[in-house]
N, C-alpha and C positions, 0 to 999 in steps of 0.2 A: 436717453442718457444713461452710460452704462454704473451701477452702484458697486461699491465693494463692500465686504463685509461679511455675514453670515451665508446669508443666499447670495449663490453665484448667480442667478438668472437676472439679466438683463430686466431694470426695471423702466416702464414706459414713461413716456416725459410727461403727460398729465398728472402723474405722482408724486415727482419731484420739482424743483422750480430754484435750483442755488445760482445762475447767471442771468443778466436784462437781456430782453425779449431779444434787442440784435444780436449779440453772442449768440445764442441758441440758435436763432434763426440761422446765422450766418453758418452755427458749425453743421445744422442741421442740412444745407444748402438750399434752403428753400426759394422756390421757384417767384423772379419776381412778375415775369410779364403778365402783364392784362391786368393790373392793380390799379391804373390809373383812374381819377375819380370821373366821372360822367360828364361833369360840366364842362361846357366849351367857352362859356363868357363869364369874366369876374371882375368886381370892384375890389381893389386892394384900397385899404385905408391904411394909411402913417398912423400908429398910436404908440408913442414911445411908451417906456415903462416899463411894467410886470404886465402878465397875464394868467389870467387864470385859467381854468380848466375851459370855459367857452369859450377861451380867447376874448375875441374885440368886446365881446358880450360880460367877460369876467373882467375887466380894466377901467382904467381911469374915464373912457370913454362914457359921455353920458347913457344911462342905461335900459331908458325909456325908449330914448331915439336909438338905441342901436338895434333893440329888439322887432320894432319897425319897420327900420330900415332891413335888417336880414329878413324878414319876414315877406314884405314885396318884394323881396329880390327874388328870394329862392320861388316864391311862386311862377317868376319867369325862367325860372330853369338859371340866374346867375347866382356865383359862388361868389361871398363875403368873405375877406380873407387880411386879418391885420399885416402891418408889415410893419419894418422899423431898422435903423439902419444900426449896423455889427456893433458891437462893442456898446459902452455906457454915454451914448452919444445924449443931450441937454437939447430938443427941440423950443426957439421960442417966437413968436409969431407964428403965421401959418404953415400948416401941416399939409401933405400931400394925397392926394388921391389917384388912381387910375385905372382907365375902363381897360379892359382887356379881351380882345376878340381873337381865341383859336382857331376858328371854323375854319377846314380845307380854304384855300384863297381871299380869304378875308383878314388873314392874319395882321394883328392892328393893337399898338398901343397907344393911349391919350392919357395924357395928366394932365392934374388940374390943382388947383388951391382950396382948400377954405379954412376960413377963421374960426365957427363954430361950429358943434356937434350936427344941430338942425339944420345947416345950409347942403349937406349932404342929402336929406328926405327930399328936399327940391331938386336934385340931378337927375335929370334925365337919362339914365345910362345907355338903354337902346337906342335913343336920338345923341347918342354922343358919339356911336359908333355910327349913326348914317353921315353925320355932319363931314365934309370932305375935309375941314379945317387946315393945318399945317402939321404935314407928321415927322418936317427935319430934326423935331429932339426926340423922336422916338423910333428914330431909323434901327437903334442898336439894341442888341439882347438884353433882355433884364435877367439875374440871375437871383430866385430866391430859395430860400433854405431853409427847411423847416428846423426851428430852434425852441418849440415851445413844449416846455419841461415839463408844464404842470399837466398838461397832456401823458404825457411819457418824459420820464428824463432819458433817456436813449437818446431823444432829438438835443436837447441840449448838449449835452455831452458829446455827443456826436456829430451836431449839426454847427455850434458856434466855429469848432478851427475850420471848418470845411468854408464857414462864410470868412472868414478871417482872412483865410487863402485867398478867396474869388477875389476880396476886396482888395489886397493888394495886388491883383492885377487886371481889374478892370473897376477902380475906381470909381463908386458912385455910380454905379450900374448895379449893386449887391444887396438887397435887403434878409433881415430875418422874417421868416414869414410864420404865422398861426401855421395849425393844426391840416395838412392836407394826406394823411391817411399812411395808411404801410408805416407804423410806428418801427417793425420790427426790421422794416430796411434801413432804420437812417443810419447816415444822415441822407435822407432825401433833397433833390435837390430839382428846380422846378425850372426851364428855360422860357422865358414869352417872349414875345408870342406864340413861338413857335407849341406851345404845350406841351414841351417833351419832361417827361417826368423820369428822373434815375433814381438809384437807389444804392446802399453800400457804397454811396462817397468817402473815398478820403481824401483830407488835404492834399496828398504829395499827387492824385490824379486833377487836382484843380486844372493845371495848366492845360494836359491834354486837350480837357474838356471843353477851354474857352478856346481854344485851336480850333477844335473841329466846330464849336457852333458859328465859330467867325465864316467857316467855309460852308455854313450851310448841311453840313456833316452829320453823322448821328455816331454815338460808342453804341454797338448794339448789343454789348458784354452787361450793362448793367441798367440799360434802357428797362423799367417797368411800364411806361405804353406814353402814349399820348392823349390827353385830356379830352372830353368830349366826345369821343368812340367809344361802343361797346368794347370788354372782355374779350371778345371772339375776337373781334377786326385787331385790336392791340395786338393780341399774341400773333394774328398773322402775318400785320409789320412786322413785329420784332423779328419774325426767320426771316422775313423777305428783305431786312437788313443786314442779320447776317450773311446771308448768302449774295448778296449783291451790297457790298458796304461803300463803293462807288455811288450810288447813289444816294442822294442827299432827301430830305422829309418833303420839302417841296415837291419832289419828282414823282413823290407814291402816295398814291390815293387809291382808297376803296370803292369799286364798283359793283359788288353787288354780295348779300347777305342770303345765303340760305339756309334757311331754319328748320329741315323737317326733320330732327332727331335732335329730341332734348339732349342730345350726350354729346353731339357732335354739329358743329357747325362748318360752313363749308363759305370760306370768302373767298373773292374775285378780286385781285388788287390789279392795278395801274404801276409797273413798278419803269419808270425811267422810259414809256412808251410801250413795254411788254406786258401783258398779261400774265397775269401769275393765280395759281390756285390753290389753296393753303386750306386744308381742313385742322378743324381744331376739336379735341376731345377734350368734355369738359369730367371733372372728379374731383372728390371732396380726398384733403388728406386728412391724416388721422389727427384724432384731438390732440390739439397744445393750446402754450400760452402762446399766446398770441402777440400779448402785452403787458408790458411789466406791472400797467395796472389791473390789468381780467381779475374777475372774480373766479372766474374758469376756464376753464380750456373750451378753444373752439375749432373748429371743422375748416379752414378756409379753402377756399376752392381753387382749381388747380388747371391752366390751359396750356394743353399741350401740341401744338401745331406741328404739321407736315405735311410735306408738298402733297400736291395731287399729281402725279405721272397722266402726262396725256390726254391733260386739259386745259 
């Protein structure tokens, strides 16, 4: 970020910090694919209110049982994740839950009820997802937003009009959700099943967005990846979206991961019945904030995919 003043020389952005992390990020243009977080399976809990810096873990939510609860979960690789619906909505009776499975071909939402904190530690969430049960109220995309301030106010600030938008136009399909990473993109915004995670939402692209997820569709302009992939495979979708944006998330999967150069990784996608080959160079960019809460500047990593010619 450039200073004026005495010295002309161009002072680096680990020295100075006058804008929130998205500003900078955004003027910076920082690269977002392959950000998305690892996990492929989540429990979202309804916990209206405030939240704190842990989320479901900083709230109203009993705090015994939620610590627990995340705790067996994450041991199975699933992500705990509050949710709550836009605006200063009065929950009373029961509260909402639901499992959520990204994996290639499994893609699957299930909700459920419960009255109190502890009848959650007794869910089964893996056998929630074998169960074949009835999935006609979970046929349609969920749209969530990350809105949680105490985390970053970036998300709030940026993520409330973006759910505000969804919500008027896919009604009770929209929640605000905890804390799911890439502070300095938001407003992030999270579609499930499907796991597609964007970034630098705003309001006036709401509509586009719920257009193309209705068609099965991807924006590949501001896609940062999809949940449950590595780094590597994310950023290889993302070119192999753009360059083929016909093709919808369904139609491309990864077949095959090769690792023999820490710098460089080399994917094999499935894109719409074609093979595709997308090498990916991995690189640390230089120190910044990261987020508007850092104690300091950090290094975040950086993947940058392109085709393989002739394979």
């Amino acid at each position: 970020m450039p200073v004026t003043g005495a010295r002309s020389a161009t002072v680096t952005e680990p020295e100075v910090r006058f804008e929130r992390c998205s500003v900078q990020a955004a003027v910076r243009g920082d690269p977002m694919i392959g950000s998305a977080f690892p996990a492929s399976r989540l429990l979202l809990v309804e916990q209206p209110g405030s939240w704190g810096r842990t989320g479901l873990l900083a709230s109203r939510f009993d705090s015994a049982v939620g610590h627990r609860l995340v705790a067996q979960l994450e041991r199975r690789g699933i992500r705990v994740v509050a949710i709550r619906r836009p605006g200063r909505n009065v929950v009373t009776g029961a509260r909402r839950w639901a499992v959520v499975d990204c994996r290639p071909h499994r893609e699957r939402i299930v909700w459920g009820r419960f009255e109190d904190d502890h009848d959650l530690l007794a869910l089964d969430v893996p056998g929630v997802l074998l169960d074949p049960g009835d999935d006609s109220a979970a046929s349609q995309p969920e749209y969530l937003v990350c809105a949680h301030g105490t985390h970053d106010v970036c998300c709030a600030l940026r993520g409330r009009p973006v759910a505000a938008a969804l919500e008027s136009l896919r009604p009770g399909r929209v929640w605000e959700c905890s804390h799911v990473g890439g502070d300095r993109f938001a407003a992030n915004l999270l579609v499930l099943p499907a796991g597609l995670l964007y970034g630098q939402v705003r309001p006036e692209q709401a509509n586009d967005l719920v257009e193309l997820t209705d068609r099965g569709a991807v924006d590949p302009t501001q896609l940062r990846g999809r949940v449950g992939f590595g780094s590597a495979e994310q950023a290889a979708m993302a070119l192999a979206h753009q360059r083929h944006p016909s093709v919808g998330w369904r139609d491309m999967g990864v077949v095959a991961v090769e690792r023999t150069d820490p710098e460089r990784i080399v994917v094999t996608l499935m894109v719409g019945g074609t093979p595709v080959v997308v090498a990916v160079r991995i690189s640390r960019a230089e120190p910044r904030w990261l987020t508007c809460q850092s104690g300091s500047p950090g290094r975040a990593a950086r993947y940058e995919p392109s085709l393989v010619p002739g394979r």
